[in-house]
Structures are given as C-alpha cells and as structure tokens.
C-alpha angles and dihedrals in degrees: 000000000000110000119195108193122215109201123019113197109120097309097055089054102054088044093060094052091044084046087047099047090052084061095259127130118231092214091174137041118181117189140152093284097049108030087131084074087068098108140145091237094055094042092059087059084076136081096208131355123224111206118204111148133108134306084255095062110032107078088058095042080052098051089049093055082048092053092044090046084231103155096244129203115206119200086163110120129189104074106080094136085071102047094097087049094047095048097055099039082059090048094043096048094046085249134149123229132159114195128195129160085204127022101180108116088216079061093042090057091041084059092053107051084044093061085042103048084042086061096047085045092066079072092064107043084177085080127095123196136205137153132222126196126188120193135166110285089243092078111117092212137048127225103039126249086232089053088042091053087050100044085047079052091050096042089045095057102025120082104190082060123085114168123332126242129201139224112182101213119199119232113285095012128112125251112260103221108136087122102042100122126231093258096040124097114215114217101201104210118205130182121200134161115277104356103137087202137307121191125181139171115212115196096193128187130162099273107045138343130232115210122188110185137175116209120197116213101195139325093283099092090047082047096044089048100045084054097056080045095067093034081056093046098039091103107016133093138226141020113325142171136219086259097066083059108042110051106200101164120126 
C-alpha cells in the first residue's frame, strides 16, 4: 500500500517505520517546509493519507485528500466543532475518512469498558465521577481528544452527567472546582514534561473510591493503530470511527 503522511513531527515518523516494516511504501511526506508539495496530483500518487499535523492544518489537508478522492485517517485532534461539517462534506462528496482521537487499541479498549462500568454506575448515584488526563507540555489542546472521547462515553450512559467541562491545572496546584455543577463532569488537565499521555476515570463516594486508567508508554501503540487504520479504510467509503473498526463487544 502506498501511504502518503500529512504531517511529519514525531508521529509521523514513527508512523512511517511501523508503516515500513508492515511492507508498505510511504510515496509522500508533507511538513512545514514543503507544504507547497501538498497537491492533488501528489496526493493521487497514494493509496491512503494519515493525517497527523496541527489544528491549524487539518481541516485543509483534509479538504486536499477530499479533492483527490485519497481515503484519508485523521489522528489530528483539536478541531471537534467541525466534525458535523466534516462528516457530511465526505459523504457528500462520495469520500472516505476515519477519525480517532486515539488509535491505540489499549485506548480502544480503555473506551469500551468506560462506556460499560458509566452504565452500571446509574445503579450507585453516591458516586461521583471525574477524569484526569496528563500529556507533554508540548500538546497544542487541552483537554485531550482522548479525554474529550471518555468524558462523551461518560455523559452518553450516565444519566447524572450532562456535558463536561475542563480546567487545565498546572503541576503542583489544586483543582479549581468550586463551580463545577452537579451534572457536570470535570476533565483536570495536567501538562507535564515527557508524559506521552495518562487518562483515568475516578468514581469516587464516601467510603471508597474505583480508578480505571490507561497509561501510554510511548507513541508506538497511536502509531501502530493509525497504520491498521489506513490498512481497514484503503478500499472503503464514507465517514467512519474507530469503533467501525475495533469490535469490542462480548
């Protein structure tokens, strides 16, 4: 399969050796210094685009892979607002798009018992819930796509939650959430050097308290992932999630 990157920091690099070493050919890399290679023409060259860049640039790389009808996965986060736009511009347009804000299967997983353990929660009102999410203090967005796509899962099976709301807490300070409503679910943001990316969900009562938390290592598994995304899109159409491609249910 012939890849074409959008996007090259240090994502798009590990992305190209995992995408290597699973015998494909990486035929086009777009970055900062050659964004006037960007074309539809160079893109065609490509089976299948990954899309890792900035909220700045996404929505436009997005928009070339749709006017060279290149199946395109996006693990660019940042730009949520848009999504319903987005989705109905690539059906529309006969196109093909897979979005994540976390390809990583641990994470996928991690998505999946969420959802399942918020519905059993409706059964406990003494439990309160919140998530915290700790990243490198080099991400552009907080909080994190990853914490945005948990806190959705929380809000969709629990009924005591109705939207979440964020306060980004520097290192060492205490979380200001004097005015976080009762059905409101606070993400904490932290940023801290060097933390890939940590994501828990506390239930919390008076007598105990239950964590589930997913802890990335390094980039490889959000690489790994983005890579079988584009093996699983290659030859589909329309607007699809992670979930299409990961089947959890038991």
């Amino acid at each position: 399969m012939k890849i074409a990157l959008l996007g090259y920091g240090k994502m798009g690099k590990i992305i190209e050796k995992i995408a290597i070493d699973r015998r494909h050919q990486i035929v086009l890399k777009i970055d900062y210094d050659n964004l006037h290679e960007l074309t539809v023409a160079n893109l065609q060259k490509a089976d299948v685009a990954i899309e890792f860049s900035t909220p700045g640039t996404v929505l436009s790389n997005i928009e070339q892979c749709f006017k060279a009808g290149v199946p395109v996965v996006v693990g660019t986060t940042g730009w949520h607002d848009e999504i319903h736009r987005i989705k109905q511009e690539c059906i529309q347009g006969g196109n093909s798009l897979i979005y994540a804000t976390n390809f990583s299967i641990g994470v996928n997983l991690f998505f999946y018992i969420n959802r399942v353990l918020a519905k059993l929660m409706n059964n406990y009102p003494y439990y309160d819930v919140q998530v915290e999410e700790i990243h490198h203090t080099q991400k552009l967005d907080a909080p994190s796509g990853t914490a945005i796509t948990i806190a959705e899962g929380i809000i969709e099976n629990l009924a005591a939650k109705k939207d979440w709301v964020n306060v980004l807490t520097a290192d060492g300070d205490e979380t200001a959430d004097d005015n976080i409503k009762s059905d409101e679910l606070l993400i904490e943001s932290f940023r801290i050097d060097s933390v890939p990316g940590t994501h828990t969900v506390i239930y919390d009562s008076e007598v105990d308290s239950i964590e589930i938390k997913h802890t990335a290592h390094n980039r490889n598994g959000f690489a790994l992932g983005a890579v079988m995304a584009a093996e699983w899109i290659k030859d589909k159409k329309g607007f699809h999630s992670v979930q299409d491609m990961f089947d959890f249910s038991i």
